[in-house]
C-alpha positions in Angstrom: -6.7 -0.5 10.6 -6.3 -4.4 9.7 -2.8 -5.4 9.1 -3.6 -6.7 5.7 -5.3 -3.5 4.0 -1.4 -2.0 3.0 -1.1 -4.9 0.8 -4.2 -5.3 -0.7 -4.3 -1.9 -1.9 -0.5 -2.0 -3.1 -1.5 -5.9 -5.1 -5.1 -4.3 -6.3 -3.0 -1.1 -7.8 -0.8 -3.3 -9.7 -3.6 -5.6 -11.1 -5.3 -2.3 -11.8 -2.1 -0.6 -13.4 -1.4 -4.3 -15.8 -5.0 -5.4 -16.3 -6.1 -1.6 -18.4 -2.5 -1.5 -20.3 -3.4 2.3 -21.2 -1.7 5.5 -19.8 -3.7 6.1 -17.3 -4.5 2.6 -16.1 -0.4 2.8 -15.2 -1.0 5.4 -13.7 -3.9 4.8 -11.3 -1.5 1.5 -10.5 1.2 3.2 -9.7 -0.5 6.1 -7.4 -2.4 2.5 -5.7 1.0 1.2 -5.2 2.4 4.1 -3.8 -0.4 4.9 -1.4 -0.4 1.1 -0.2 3.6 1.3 0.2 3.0 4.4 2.1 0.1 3.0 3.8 2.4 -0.2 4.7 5.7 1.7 5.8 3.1 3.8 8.3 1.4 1.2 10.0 4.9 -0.9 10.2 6.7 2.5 12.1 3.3 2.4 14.6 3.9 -1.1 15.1 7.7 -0.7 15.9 7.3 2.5 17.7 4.4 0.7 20.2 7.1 -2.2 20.7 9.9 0.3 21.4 7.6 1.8 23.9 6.8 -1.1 25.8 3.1 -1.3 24.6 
């Protein structure tokens, strides 16, 4: 996975969530965010867990 695609998806959900200004826009920004963040926390815990480990 590149490093990168976490935050592109959390910055295109945002755009996506202001741009539309309607209910759902919102909410498909929001669920983009939060799939990015979670996206982002999981590859950062890999990263860390591969340094603790030596590799």
């Amino acid at each position: 996975m590149k490093t990168g695609f976490p935050a592109l998806v959390a910055l295109g959900g945002g755009s996506v969530g202001l741009s539309t200004a309607t209910a759902a826009g919102l909410t498909l920004g929001l669920v983009l965010t939060a799939a990015g963040t979670a996206l982002a926390v999981a590859t950062v815990s890999r990263s860390l867990i591969r340094y603790a480990d030596g590799g």
